[in-house]
FIMARKE-610981 format. One record per residue (C-alpha): x negated, y negated, z. Coordinates in steps of 0.5 Angstrom, whole numbers, padded with zeros to 4 digits, always signed. Layout:
BEGIN
XYZ;...
//
This chain:
BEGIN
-0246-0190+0122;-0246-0185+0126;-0241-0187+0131;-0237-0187+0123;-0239-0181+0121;-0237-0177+0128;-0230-0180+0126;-0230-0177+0120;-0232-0170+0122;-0226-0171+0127;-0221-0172+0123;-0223-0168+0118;-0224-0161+0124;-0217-0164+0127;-0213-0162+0119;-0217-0156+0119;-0215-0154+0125;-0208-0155+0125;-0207-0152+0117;-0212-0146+0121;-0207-0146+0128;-0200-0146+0123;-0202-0140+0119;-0205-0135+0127;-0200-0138+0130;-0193-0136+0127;-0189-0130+0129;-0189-0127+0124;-0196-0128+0119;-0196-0131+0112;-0195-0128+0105;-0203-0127+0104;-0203-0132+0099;-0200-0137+0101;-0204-0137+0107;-0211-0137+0103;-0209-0143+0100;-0207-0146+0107;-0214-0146+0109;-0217-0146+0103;-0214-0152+0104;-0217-0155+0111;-0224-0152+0108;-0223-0157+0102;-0222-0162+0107;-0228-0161+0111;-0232-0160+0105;-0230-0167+0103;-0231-0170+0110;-0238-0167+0110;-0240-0171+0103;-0236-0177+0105;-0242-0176+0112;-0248-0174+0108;-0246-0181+0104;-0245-0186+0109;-0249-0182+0114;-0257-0183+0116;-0261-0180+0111;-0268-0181+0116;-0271-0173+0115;-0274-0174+0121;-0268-0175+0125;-0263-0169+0124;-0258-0170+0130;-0256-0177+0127;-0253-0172+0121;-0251-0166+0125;-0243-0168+0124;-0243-0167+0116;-0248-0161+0117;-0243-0158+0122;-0237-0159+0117;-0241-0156+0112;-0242-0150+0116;-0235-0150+0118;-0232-0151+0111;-0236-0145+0109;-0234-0140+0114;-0226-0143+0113;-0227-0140+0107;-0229-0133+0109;-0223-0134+0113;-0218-0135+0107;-0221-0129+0104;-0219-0124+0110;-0212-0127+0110;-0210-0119+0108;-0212-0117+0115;-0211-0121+0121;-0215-0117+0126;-0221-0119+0120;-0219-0126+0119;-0219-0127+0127;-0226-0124+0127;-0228-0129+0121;-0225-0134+0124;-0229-0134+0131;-0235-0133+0127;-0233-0139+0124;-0233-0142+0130;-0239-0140+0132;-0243-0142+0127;-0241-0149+0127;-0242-0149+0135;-0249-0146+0133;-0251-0152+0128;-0249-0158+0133;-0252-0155+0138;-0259-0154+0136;-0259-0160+0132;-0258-0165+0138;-0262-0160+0142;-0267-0157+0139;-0273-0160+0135;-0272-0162+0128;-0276-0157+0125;-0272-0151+0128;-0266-0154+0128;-0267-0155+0120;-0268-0148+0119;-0262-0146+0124;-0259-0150+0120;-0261-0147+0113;-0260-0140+0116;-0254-0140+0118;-0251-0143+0111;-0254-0137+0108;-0251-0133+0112;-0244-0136+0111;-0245-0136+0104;-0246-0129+0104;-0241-0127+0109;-0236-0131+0104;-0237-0128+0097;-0238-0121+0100;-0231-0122+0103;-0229-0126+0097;-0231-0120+0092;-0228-0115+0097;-0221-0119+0097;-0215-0115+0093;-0210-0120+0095;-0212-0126+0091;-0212-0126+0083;-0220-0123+0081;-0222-0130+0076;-0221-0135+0083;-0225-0130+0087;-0231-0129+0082;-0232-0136+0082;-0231-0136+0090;-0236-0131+0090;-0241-0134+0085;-0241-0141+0088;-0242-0139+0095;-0247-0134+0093;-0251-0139+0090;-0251-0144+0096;-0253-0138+0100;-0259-0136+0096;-0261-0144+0095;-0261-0145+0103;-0265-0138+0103;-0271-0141+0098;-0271-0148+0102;-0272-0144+0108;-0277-0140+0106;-0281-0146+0103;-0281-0150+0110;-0284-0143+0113;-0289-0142+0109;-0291-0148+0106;-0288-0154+0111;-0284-0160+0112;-0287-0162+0106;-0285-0158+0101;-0281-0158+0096;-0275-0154+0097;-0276-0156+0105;-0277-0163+0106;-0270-0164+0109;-0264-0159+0109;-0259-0164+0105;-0264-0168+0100;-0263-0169+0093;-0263-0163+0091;-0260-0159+0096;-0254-0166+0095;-0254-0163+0088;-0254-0155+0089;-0247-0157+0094;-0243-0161+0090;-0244-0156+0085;-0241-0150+0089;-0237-0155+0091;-0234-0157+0085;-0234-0149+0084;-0229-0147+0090;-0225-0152+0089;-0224-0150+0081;-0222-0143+0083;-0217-0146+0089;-0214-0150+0084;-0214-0144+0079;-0210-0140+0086;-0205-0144+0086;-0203-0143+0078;-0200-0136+0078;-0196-0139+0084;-0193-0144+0080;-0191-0139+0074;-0188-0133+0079;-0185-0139+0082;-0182-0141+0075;-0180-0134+0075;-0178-0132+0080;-0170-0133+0079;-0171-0128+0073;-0176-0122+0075;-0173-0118+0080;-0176-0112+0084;-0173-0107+0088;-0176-0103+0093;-0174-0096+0096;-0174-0090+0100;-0176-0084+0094;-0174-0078+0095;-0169-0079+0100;-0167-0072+0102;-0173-0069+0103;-0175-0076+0107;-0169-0074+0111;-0171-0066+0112;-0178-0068+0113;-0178-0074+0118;-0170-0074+0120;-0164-0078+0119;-0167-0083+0125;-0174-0083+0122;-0172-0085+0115;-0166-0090+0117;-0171-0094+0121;-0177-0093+0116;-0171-0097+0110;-0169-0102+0117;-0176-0103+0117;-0178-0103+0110;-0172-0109+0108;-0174-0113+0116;-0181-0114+0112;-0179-0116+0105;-0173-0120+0108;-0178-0124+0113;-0182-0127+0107;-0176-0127+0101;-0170-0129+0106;-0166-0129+0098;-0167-0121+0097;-0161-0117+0097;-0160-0110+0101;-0160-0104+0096;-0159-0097+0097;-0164-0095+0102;-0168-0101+0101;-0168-0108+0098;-0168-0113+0092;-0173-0119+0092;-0176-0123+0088;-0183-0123+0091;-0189-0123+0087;-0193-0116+0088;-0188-0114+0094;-0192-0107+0094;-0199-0112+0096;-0196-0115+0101;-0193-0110+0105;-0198-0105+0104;-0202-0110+0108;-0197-0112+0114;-0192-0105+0114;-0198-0103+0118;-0200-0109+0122;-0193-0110+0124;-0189-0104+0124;-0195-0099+0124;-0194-0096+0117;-0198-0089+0116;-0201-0090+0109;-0196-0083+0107;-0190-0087+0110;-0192-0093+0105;-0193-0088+0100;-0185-0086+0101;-0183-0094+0098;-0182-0092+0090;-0182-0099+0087;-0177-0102+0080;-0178-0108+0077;-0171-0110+0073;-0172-0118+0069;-0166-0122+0069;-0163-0128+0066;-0165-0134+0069;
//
C-alpha cells in the first residue's frame, strides 16, 4: 500500500509541476487569471491524490511515515493554492511557491525522520499556516472575481483553524485526545473533504466569468489610449510618449493577438484590460503608476 501510495503522490507532483513549470516558465507571463486557473488546477490534482492515498493508505496512527505522501500532497495542494492567488505578481508568486516547496519538504522530512508525535505536530502546524497564508492572500487578491476568493478564504480558513485546535489538543491533553489522536482521523478526514469541496466550488465558479466574457468577447470592444496627448508629449517628449503607446500596444497585443492599432493606443477585447496591465506594465515594462495613470480607457459594444 505504501509503495501504491508513493505512486500516486508521484504522479499527482509530476501534473502539478508541469501546470506550475508551464505558467513560470514562459517568456512573457499569463493573464493573471488564466494563470490561477492553471494552477488552481494542479492543486486539485494534488488534493485528490492525497485523498485518493489517505483511502488506500496505512491508517496505523502510530506509524506516520507510511502516510507521509498524502500528508505532503496535502501541504502542497494548499500551498499551490497560495501560488494561484499571487499570480498578479510574480515576484510574489515566486516567493509562495518556494514556500510551497519548503513546506512540502518540511512534512516529508519530519514524518520519515523524526517521532510520530513531533512529526504530528509538524504536520498540523505547517497545514495551519498554509491555510492562513492562503486565505490571506485569497482576500488580498484584486485580480479574481470576489465570490470565489470569499469561498477560497473561508475554506482554508476553517482547515487552518481545525489543524490549529487538533494540535493544541495533543499538547495539552495527549495523543489520546479527541482532536489530536491522529493528524487525518475522521474528523480531520471530514474537516478536509469539506474545505476541499469549498475550493474546488469556488474554481469552478472561476471558470464561469471566463465562458461568458468569452461569449462576449466578439461584441465588447475595449480601447486603450494615451490621454491628453499634447500635454504627454510636453511633459515627457516626443520619444517618451511614443515609446509609452509602443509599449502600451506590445502588452495588450502579447495577451490579444486579435486587438487592432488605435490612435495612440490600441483596441482589444480583453476582459478588465486595465487590471492586467496595471499588474504587468510595471513588471515588464517598468511603468510608474503616474505613467499608467496616463492610459484613458473606452469600451465600445459591437454586434456579434
Amino acid at each position: 500500500m505504501l509503495l501504491l501510495s508513493v505512486g500516486v503522490v508521484v504522479v499527482s507532483v509530476a501534473v502539478a509541476v508541469v501546470v506550475a513549470a508551464y505558467a513560470f516558465a514562459r517568456p512573457r507571463p499569463l493573464d493573471p487569471r488564466a494563470a490561477a486557473l492553471r494552477i488552481a488546477a494542479a492543486a486539485a490534482a494534488l488534493s485528490v491524490g492525497s485523498a485518493v492515498m489517505r483511502l488506500i493508505g496505512d491508517r496505523d496512527v502510530n506509524v506516520v511515515s507510511a502516510t507521509f505522501p498524502a500528508d505532503t500532497a496535502f501541504v502542497l495542494s494548499i500551498g499551490l493554492m497560495c501560488v494561484a492567488m499571487t499570480m498578479a505578481r510574480q515576484r510574489l508568486a515566486r516567493s509562495a511557491a518556494g514556500a510551497t516547496l519548503v513546506a512540502g519538504l518540511t512534512v516529508a522530512t519530519s514524518s520519515v525522520l523524526l517521532p510520530p508525535g513531533v512529526a504530528r505536530i509538524v504536520l498540523l502546524c505547517t497545514l495551519t499556516l498554509t491555510g492562513v497564508a492562503c486565505a490571506t492572500l485569497a482576500l488580498s487578491n484584486t485580480v479574481l472575481p470576489r465570490p470565489p476568493r470569499i469561498v477560497i478564504a473561508v475554506a482554508t480558513a476553517f482547515y487552518a483553524l481545525h489543524c490549529a485546535t487538533r494540535a493544541l489538543a495533543y499538547l495539552t491533553s495527549g495523543p489520546d485526545a479527541a482532536f489530536g489522536a491522529a493528524p487525518f482521523g475522521v474528523s480531520t478526514l471530514a474537516a478536509a473533504l469539506l474545505a476541499n469541496a469549498c475550493v474546488a466550488a469556488a474554481i469552478l465558479l472561476l471558470f464561469l466569468p471566463v465562458a461568458r466574457e468569452t461569449t462576449a468577447a466578439s461584441r465588447a470592444w475595449t480601447t486603450l489610449t494615451i490621454a491628453d496627448w499634447r500635454l504627454v508629449v510636453d511633459a515627457y517628449g516626443i520619444l517618451r510618449a511614443r515609446e509609452l503607446v509602443s509599449e502600451l500596444q506590445t502588452a495588450v497585443r502579447d495577451r490579444d493577438p486579435d486587438a487592432r492599432n488605435a490612435r495612440h493606443g490600441i483596441s482589444t477585447t480583453l476582459s478588465s484590460p486595465m487590471q492586467v496591465l496595471t499588474a504587468y506594465l510595471p513588471y515588464e515594462y517598468g511603468w510608474q503608476p503616474h505613467e499608467i495613470a496616463l492610459i484613458a480607457e473606452l469600451t465600445e459594444q459591437r454586434a456579434a
